[in-house]
PyMOL Python script that loads the backbone (N, CA, C, O; Angstrom):
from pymol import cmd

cmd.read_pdbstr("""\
ATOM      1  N   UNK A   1      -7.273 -14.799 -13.573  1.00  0.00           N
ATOM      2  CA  UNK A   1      -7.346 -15.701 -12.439  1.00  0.00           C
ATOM      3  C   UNK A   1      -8.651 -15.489 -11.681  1.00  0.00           C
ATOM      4  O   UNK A   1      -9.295 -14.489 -11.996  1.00  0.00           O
ATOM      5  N   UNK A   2      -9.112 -16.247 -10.773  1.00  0.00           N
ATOM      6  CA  UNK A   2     -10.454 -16.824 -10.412  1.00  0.00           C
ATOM      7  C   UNK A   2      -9.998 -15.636  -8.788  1.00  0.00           C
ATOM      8  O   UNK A   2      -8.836 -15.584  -8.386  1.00  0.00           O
ATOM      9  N   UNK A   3     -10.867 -15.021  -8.266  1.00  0.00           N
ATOM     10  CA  UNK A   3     -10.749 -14.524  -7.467  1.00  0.00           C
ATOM     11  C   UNK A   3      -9.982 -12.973  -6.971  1.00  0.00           C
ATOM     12  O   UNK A   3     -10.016 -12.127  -6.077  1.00  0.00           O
ATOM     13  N   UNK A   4      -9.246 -13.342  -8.351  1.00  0.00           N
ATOM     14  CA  UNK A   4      -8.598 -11.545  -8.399  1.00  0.00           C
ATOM     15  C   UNK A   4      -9.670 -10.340  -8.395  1.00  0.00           C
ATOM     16  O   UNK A   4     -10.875 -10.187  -8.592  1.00  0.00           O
ATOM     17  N   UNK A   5      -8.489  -9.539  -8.045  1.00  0.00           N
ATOM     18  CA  UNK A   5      -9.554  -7.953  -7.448  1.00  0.00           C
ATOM     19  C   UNK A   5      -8.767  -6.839  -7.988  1.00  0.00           C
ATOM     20  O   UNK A   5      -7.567  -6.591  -7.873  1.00  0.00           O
ATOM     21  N   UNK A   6      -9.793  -6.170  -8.655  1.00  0.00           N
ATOM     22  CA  UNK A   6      -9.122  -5.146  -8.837  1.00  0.00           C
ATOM     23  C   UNK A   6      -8.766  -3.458  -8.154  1.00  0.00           C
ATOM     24  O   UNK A   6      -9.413  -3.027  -7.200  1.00  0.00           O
ATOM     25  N   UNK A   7      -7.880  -2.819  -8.689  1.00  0.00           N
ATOM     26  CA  UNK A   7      -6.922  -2.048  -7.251  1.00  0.00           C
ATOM     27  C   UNK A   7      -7.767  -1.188  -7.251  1.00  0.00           C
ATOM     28  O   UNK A   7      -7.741  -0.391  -6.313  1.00  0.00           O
ATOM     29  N   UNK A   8      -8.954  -1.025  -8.440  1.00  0.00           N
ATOM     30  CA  UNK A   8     -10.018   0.311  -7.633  1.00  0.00           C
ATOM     31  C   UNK A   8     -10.884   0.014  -6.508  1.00  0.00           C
ATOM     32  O   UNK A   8     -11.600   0.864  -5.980  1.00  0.00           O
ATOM     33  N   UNK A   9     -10.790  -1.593  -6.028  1.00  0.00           N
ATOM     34  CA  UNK A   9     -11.947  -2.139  -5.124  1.00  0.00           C
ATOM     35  C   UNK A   9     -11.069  -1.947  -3.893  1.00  0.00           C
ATOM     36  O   UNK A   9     -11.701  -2.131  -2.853  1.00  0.00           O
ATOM     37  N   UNK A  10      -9.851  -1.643  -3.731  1.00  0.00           N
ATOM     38  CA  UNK A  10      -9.118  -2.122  -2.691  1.00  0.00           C
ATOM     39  C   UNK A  10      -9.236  -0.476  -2.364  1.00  0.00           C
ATOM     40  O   UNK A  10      -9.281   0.429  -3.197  1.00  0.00           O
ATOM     41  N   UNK A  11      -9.282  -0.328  -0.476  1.00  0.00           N
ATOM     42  CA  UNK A  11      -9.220   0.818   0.205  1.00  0.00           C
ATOM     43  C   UNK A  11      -8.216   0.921   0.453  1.00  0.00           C
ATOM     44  O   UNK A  11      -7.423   0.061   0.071  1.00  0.00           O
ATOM     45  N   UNK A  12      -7.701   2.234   1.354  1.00  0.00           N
ATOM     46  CA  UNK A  12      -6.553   2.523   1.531  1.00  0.00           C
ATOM     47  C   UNK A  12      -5.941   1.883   2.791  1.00  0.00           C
ATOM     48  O   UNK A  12      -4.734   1.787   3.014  1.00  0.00           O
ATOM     49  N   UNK A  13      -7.137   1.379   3.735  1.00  0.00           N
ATOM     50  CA  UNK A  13      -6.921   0.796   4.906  1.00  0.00           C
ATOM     51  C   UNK A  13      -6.315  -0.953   4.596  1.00  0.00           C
ATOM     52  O   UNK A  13      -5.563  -1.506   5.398  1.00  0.00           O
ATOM     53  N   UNK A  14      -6.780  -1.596   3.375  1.00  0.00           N
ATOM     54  CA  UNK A  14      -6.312  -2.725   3.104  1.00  0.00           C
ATOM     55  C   UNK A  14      -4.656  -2.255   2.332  1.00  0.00           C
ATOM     56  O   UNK A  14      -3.626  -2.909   2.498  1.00  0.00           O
ATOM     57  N   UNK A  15      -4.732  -1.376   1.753  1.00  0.00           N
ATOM     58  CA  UNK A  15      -2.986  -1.272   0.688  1.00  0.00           C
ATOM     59  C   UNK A  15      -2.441  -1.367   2.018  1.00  0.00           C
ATOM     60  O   UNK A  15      -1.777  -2.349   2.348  1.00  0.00           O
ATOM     61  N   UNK A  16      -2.751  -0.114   3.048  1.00  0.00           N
ATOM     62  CA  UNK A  16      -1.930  -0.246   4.291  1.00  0.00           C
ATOM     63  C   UNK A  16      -1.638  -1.742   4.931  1.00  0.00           C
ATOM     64  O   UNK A  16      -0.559  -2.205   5.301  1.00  0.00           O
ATOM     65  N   UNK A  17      -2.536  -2.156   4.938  1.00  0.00           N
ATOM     66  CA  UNK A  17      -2.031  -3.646   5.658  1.00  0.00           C
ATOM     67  C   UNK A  17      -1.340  -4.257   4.831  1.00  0.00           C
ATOM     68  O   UNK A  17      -0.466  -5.041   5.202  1.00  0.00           O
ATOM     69  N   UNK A  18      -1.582  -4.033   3.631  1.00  0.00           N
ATOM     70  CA  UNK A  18      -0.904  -5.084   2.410  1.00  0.00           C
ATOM     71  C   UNK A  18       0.721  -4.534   2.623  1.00  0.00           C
ATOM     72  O   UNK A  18       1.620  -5.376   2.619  1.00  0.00           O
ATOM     73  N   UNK A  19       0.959  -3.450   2.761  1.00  0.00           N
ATOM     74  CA  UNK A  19       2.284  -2.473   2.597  1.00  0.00           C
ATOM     75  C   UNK A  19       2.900  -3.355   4.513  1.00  0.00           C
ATOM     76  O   UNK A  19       4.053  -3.780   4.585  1.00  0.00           O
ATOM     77  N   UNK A  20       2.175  -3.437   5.470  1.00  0.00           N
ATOM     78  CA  UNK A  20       2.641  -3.370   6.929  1.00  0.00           C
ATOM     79  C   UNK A  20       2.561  -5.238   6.862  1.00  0.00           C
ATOM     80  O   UNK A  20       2.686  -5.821   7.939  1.00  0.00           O
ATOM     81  N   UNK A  21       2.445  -5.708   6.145  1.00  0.00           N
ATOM     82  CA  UNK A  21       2.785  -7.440   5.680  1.00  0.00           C
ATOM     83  C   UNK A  21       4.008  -7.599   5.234  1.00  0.00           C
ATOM     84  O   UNK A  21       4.625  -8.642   5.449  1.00  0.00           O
ATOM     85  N   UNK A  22       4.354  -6.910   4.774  1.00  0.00           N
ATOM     86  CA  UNK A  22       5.623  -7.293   4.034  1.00  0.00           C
ATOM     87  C   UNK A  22       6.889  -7.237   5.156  1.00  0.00           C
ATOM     88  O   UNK A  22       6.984  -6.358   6.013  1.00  0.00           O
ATOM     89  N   UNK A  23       7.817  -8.321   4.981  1.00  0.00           N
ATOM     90  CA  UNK A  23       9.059  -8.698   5.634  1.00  0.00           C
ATOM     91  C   UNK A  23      10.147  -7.495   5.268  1.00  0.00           C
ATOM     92  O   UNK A  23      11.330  -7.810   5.402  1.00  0.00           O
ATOM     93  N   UNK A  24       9.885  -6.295   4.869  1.00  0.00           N
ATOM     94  CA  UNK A  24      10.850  -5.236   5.168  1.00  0.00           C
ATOM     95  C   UNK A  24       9.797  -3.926   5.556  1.00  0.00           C
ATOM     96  O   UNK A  24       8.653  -3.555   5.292  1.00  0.00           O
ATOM     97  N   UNK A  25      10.848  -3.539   6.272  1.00  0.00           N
ATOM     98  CA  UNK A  25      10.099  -1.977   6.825  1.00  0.00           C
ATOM     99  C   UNK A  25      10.186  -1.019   5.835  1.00  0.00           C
ATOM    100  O   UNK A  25       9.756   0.094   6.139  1.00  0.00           O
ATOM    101  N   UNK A  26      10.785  -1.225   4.360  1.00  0.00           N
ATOM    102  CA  UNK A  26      10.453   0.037   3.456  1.00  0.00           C
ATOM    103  C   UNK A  26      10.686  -0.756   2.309  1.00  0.00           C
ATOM    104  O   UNK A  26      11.577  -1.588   2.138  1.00  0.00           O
ATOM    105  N   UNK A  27       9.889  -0.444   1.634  1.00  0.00           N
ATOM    106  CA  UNK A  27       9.248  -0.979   0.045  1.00  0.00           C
ATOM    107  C   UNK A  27       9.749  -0.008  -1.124  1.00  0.00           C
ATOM    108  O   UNK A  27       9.680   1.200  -0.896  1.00  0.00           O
ATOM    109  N   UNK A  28      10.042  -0.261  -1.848  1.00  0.00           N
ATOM    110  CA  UNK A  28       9.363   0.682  -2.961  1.00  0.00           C
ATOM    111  C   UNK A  28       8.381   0.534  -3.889  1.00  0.00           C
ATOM    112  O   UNK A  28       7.904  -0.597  -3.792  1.00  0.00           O
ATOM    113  N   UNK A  29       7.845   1.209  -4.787  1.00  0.00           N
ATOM    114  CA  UNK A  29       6.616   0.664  -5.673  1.00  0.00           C
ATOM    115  C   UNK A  29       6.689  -0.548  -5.845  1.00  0.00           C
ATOM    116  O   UNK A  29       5.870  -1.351  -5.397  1.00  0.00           O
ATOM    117  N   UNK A  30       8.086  -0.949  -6.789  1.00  0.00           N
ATOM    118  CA  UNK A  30       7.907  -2.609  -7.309  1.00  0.00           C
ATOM    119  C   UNK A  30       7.539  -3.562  -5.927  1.00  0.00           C
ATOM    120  O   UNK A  30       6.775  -4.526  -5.973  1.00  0.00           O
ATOM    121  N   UNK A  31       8.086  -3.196  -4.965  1.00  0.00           N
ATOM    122  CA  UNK A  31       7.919  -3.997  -4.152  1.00  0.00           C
ATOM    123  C   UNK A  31       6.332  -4.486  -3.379  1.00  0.00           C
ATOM    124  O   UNK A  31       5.918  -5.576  -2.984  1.00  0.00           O
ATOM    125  N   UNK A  32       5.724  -3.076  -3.401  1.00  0.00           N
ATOM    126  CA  UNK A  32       4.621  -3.209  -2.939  1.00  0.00           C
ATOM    127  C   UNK A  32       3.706  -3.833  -4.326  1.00  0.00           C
ATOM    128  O   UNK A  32       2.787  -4.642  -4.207  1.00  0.00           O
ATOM    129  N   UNK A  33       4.158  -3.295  -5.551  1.00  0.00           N
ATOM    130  CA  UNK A  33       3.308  -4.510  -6.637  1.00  0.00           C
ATOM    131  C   UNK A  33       3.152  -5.382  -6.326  1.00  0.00           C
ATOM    132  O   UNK A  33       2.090  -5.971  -6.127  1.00  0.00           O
ATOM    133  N   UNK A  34       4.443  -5.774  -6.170  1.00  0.00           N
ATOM    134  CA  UNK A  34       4.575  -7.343  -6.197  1.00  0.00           C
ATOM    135  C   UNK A  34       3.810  -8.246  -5.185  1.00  0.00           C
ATOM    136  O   UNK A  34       3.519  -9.432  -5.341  1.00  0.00           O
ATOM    137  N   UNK A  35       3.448  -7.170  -3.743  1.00  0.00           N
ATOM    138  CA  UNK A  35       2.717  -7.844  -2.604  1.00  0.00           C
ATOM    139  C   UNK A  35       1.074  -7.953  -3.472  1.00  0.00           C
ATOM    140  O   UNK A  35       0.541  -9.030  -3.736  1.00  0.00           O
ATOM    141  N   UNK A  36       0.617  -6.905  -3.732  1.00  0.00           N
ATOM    142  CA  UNK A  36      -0.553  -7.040  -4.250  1.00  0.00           C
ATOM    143  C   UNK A  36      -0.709  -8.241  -5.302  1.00  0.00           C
ATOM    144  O   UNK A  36      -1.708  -8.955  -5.204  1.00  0.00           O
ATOM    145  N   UNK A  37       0.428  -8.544  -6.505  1.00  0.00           N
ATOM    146  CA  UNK A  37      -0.331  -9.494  -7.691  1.00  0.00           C
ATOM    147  C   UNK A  37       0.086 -10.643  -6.441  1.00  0.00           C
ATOM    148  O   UNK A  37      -0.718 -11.575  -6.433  1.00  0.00           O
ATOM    149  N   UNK A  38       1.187 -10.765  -5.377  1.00  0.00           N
ATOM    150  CA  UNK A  38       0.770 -12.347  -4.570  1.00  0.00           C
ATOM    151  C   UNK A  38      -0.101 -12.338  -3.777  1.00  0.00           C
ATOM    152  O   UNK A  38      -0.237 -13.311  -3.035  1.00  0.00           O
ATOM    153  N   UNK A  39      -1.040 -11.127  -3.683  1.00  0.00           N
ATOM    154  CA  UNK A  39      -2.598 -11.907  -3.157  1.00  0.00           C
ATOM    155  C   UNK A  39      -3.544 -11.254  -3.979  1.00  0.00           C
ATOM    156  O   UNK A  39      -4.205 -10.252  -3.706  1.00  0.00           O
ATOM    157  N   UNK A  40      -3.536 -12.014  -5.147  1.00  0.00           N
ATOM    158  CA  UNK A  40      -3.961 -11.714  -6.361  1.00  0.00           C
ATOM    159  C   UNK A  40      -4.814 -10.242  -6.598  1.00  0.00           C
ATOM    160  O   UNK A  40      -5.879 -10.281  -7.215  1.00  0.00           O
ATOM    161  N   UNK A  41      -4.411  -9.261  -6.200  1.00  0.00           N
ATOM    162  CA  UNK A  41      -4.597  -8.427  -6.916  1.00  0.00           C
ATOM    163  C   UNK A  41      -3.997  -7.379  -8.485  1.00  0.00           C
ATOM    164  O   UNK A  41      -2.919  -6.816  -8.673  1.00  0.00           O
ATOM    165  N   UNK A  42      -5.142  -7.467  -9.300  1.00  0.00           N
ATOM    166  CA  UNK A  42      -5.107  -6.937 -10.429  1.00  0.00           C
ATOM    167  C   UNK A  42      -4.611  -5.703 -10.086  1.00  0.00           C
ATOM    168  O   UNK A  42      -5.046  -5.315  -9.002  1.00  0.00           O
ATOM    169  N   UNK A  43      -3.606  -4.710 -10.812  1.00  0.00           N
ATOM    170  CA  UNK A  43      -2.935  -3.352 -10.765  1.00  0.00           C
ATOM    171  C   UNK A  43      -2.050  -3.510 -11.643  1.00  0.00           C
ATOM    172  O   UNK A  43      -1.375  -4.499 -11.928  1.00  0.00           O
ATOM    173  N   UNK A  44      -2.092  -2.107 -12.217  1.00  0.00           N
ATOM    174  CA  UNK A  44      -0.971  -1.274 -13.031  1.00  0.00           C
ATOM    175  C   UNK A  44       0.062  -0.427 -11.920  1.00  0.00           C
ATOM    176  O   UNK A  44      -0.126  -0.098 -10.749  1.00  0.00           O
ATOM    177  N   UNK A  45       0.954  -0.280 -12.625  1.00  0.00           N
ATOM    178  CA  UNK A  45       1.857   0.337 -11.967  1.00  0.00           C
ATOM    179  C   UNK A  45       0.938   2.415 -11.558  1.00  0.00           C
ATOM    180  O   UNK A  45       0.602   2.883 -10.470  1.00  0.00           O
ATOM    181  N   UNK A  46       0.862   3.004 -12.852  1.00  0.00           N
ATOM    182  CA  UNK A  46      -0.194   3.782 -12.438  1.00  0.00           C
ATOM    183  C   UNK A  46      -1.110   4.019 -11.334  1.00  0.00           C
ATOM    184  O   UNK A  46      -1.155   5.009 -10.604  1.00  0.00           O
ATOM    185  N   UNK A  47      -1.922   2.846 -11.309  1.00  0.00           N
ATOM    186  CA  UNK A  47      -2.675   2.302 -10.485  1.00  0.00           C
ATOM    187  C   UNK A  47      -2.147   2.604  -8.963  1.00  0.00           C
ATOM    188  O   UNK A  47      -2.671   3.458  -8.248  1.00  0.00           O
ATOM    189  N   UNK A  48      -1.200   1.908  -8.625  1.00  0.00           N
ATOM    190  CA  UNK A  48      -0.159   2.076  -7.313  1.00  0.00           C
ATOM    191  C   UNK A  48       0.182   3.438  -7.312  1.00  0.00           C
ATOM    192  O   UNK A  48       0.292   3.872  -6.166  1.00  0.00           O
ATOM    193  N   UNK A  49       0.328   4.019  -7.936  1.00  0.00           N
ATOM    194  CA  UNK A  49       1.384   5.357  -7.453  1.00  0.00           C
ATOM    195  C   UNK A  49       0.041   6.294  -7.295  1.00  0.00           C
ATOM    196  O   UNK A  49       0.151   7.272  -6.555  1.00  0.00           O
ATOM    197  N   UNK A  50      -1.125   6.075  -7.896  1.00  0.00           N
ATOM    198  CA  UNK A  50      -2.289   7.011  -7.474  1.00  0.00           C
ATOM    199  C   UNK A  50      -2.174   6.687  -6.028  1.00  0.00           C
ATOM    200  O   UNK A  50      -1.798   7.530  -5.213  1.00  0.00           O
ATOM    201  N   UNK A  51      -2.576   5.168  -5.626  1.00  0.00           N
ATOM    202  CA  UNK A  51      -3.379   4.914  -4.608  1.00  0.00           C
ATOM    203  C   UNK A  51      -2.007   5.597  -3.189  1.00  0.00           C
ATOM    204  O   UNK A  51      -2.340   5.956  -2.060  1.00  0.00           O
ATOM    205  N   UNK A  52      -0.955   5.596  -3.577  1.00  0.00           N
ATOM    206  CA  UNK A  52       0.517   5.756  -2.523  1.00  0.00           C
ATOM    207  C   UNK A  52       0.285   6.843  -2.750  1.00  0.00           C
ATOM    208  O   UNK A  52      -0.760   6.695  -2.116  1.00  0.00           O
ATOM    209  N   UNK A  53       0.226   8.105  -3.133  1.00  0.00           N
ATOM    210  CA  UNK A  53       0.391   9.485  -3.451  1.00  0.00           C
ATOM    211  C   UNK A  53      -0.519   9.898  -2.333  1.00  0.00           C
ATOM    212  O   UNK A  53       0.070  10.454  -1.407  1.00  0.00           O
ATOM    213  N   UNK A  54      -1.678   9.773  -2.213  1.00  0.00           N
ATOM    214  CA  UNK A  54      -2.279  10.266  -0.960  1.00  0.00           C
ATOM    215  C   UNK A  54      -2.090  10.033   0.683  1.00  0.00           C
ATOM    216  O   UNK A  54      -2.159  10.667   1.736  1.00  0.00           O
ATOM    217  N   UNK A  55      -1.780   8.574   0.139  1.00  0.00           N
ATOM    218  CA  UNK A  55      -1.311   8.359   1.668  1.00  0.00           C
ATOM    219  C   UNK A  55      -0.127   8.715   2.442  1.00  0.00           C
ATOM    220  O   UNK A  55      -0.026   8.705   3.669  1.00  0.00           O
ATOM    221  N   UNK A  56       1.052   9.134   1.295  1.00  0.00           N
ATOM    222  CA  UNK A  56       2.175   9.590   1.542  1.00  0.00           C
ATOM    223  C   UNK A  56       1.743  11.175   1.815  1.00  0.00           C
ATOM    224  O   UNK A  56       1.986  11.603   2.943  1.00  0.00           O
ATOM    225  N   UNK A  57       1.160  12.013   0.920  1.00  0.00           N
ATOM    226  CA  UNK A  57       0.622  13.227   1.567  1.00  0.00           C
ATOM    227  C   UNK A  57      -0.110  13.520   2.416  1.00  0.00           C
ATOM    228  O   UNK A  57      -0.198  14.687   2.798  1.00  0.00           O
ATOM    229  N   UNK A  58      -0.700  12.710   2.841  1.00  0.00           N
ATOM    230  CA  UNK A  58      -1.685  12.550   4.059  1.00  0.00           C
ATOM    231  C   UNK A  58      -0.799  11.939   5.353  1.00  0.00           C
ATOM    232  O   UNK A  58      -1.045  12.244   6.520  1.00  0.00           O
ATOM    233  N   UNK A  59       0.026  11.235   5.038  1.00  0.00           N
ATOM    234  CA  UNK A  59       0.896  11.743   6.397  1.00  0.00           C
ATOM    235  C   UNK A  59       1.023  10.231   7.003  1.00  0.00           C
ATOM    236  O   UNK A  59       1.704  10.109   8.021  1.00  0.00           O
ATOM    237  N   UNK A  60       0.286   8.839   6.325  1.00  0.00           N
ATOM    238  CA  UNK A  60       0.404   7.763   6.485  1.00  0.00           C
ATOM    239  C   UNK A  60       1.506   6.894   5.994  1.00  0.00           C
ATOM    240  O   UNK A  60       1.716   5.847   6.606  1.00  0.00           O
ATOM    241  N   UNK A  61       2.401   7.272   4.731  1.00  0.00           N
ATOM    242  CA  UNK A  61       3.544   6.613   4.345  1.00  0.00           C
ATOM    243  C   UNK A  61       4.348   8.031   4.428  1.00  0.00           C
ATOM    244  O   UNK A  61       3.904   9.176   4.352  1.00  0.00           O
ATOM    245  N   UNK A  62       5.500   7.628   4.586  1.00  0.00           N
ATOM    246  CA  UNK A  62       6.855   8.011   4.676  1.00  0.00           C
ATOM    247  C   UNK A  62       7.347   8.110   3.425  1.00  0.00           C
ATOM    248  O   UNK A  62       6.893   7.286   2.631  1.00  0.00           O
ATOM    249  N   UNK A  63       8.325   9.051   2.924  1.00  0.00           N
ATOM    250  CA  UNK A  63       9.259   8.106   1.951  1.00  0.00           C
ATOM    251  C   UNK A  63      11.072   8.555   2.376  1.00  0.00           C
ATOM    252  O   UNK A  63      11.710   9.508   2.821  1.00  0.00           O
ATOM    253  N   UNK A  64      11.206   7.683   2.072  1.00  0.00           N
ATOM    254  CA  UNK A  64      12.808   7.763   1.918  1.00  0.00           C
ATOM    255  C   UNK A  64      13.920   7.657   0.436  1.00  0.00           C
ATOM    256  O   UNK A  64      14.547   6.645   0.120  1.00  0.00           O
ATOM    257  N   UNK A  65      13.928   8.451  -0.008  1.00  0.00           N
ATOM    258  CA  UNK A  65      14.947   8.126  -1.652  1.00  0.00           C
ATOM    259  C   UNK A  65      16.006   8.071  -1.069  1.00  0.00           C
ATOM    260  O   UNK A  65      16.379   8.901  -0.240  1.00  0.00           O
ATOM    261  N   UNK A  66      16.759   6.876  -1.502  1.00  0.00           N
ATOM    262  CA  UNK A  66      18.037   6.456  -1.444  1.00  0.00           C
ATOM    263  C   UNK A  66      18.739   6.851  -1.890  1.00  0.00           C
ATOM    264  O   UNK A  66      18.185   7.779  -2.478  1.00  0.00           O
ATOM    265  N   UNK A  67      20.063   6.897  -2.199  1.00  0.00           N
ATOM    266  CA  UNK A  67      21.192   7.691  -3.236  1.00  0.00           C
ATOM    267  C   UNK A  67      21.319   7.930  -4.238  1.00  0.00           C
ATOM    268  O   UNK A  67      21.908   8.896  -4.724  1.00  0.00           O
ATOM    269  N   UNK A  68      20.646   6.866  -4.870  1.00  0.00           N
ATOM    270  CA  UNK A  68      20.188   6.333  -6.665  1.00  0.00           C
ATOM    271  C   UNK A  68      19.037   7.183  -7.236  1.00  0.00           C
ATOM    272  O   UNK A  68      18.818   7.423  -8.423  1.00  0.00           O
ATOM    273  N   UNK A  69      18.278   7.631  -6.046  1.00  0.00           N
ATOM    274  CA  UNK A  69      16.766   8.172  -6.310  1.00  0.00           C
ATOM    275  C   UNK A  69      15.721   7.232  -6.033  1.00  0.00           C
ATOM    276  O   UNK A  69      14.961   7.946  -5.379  1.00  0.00           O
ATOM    277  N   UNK A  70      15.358   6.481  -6.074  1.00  0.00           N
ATOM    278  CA  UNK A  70      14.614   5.301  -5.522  1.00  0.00           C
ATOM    279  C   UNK A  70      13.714   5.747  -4.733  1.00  0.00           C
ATOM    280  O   UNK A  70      14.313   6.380  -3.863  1.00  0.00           O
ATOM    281  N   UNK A  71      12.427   5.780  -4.510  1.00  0.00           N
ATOM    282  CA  UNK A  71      11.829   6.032  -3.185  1.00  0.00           C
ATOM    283  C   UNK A  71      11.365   5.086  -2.609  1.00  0.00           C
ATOM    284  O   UNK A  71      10.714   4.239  -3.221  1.00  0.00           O
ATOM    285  N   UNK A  72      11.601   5.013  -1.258  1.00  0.00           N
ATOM    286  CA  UNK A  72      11.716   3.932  -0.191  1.00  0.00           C
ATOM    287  C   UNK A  72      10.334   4.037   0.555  1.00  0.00           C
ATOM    288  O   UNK A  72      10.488   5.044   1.245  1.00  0.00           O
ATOM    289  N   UNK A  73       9.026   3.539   0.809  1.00  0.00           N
ATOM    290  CA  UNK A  73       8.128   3.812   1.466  1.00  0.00           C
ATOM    291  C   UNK A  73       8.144   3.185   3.053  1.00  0.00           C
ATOM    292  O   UNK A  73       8.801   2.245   3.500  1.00  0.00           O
ATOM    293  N   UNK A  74       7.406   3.856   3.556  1.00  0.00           N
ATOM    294  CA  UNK A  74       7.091   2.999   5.173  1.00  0.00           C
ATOM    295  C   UNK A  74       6.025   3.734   5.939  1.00  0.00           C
ATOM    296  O   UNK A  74       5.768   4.938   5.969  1.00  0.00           O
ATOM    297  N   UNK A  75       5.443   2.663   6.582  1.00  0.00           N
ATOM    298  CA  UNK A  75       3.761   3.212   7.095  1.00  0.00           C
ATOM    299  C   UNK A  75       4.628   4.008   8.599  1.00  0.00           C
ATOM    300  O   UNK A  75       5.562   3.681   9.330  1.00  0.00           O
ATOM    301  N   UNK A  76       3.644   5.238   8.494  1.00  0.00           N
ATOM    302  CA  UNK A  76       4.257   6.007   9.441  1.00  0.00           C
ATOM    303  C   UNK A  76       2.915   5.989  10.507  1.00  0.00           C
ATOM    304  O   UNK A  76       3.154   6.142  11.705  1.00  0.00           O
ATOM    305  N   UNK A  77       1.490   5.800  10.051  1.00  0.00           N
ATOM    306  CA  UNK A  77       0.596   5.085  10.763  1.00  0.00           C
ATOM    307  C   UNK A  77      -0.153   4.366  10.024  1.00  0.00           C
ATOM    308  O   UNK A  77      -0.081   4.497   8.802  1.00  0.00           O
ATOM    309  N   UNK A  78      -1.070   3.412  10.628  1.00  0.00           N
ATOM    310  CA  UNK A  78      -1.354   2.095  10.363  1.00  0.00           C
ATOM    311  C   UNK A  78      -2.809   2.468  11.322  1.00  0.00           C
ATOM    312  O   UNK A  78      -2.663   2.698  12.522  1.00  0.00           O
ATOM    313  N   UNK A  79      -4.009   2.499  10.777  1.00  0.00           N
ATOM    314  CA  UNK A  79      -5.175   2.570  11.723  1.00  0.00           C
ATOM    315  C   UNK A  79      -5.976   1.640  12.147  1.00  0.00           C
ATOM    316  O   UNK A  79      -7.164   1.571  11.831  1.00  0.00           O
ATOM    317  N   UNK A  80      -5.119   0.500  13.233  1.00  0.00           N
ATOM    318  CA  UNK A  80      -5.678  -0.904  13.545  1.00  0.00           C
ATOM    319  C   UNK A  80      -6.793  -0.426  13.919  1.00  0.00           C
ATOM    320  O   UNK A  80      -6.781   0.715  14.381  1.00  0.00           O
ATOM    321  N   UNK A  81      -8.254  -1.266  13.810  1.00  0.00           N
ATOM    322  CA  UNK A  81      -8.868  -1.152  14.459  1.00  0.00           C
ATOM    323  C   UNK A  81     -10.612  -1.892  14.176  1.00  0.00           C
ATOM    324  O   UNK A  81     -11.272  -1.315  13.312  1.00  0.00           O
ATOM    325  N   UNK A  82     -10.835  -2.300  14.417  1.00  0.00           N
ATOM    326  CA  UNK A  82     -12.264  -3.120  14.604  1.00  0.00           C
ATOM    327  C   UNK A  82     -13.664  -2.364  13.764  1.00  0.00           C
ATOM    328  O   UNK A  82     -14.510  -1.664  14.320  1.00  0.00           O
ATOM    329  N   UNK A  83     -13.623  -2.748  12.204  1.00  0.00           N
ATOM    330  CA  UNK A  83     -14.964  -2.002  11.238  1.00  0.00           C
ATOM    331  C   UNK A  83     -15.811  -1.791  12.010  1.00  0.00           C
ATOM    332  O   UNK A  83     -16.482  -0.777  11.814  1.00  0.00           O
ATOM    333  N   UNK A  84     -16.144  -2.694  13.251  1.00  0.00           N
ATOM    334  CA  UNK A  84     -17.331  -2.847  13.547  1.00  0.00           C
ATOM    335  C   UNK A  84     -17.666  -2.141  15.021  1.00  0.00           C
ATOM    336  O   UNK A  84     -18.756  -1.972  15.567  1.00  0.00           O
ATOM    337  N   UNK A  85     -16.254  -1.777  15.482  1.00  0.00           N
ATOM    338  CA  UNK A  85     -16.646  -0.916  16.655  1.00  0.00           C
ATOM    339  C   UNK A  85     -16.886   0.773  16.058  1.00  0.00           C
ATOM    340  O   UNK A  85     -17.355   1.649  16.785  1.00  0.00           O
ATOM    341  N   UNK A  86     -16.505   0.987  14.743  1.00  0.00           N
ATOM    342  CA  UNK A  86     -16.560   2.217  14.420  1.00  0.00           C
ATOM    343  C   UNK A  86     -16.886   3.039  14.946  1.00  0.00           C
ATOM    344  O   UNK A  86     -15.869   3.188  15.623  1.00  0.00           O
ATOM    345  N   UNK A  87     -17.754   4.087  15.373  1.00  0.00           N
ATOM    346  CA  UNK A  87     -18.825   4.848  15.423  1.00  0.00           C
ATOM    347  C   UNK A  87     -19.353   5.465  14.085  1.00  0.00           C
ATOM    348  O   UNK A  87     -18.757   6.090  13.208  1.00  0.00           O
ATOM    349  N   UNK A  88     -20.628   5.100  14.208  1.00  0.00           N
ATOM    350  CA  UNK A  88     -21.300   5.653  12.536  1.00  0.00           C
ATOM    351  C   UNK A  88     -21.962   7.114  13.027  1.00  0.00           C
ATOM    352  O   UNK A  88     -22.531   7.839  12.211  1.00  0.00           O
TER     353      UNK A  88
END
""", "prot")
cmd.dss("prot")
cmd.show_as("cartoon", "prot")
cmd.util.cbc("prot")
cmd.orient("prot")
């Protein structure tokens, strides 16, 4: 498809927004796939669980496993904020 991106171009500050878009407060992998290929991003499942593994150890996603085992994600912070006020 014309405009797709692939998941090594995407930062962790965009998965986060992509993950804090979605109409439930906890995802699991498939779920968050599925947000990425509907705004056309290219990813493997692989792909996802690299890019979630840090942010979950780093203290930005949550997880929750359900009874089944399942793990349930949710942004525990979210770093709104303006590229351009940064400080460099």
């Amino acid at each position: 498809m014309k405009g797709d991106r692939l998941m090594i171009q995407l930062t962790e500050e965009e998965l986060l927004s992509y993950i804090k878009s979605s109409e439930s407060d906890l995802n699991t992998l498939a779920e968050i796939h599925k947000l990425l290929v509907e705004n056309n991003m290219k990813c493997s499942i692989d792909e996802i669980r690299q890019k979630i593994a840090p942010l979950h150890r780093d203290g930005y996603l949550g997880n929750e496993p359900t009874v089944d085992g399942v793990n349930m994600y949710y942004i525990i912070y979210y770093p709104e904020y303006d590229k351009e006020s940064v400080i460099t």
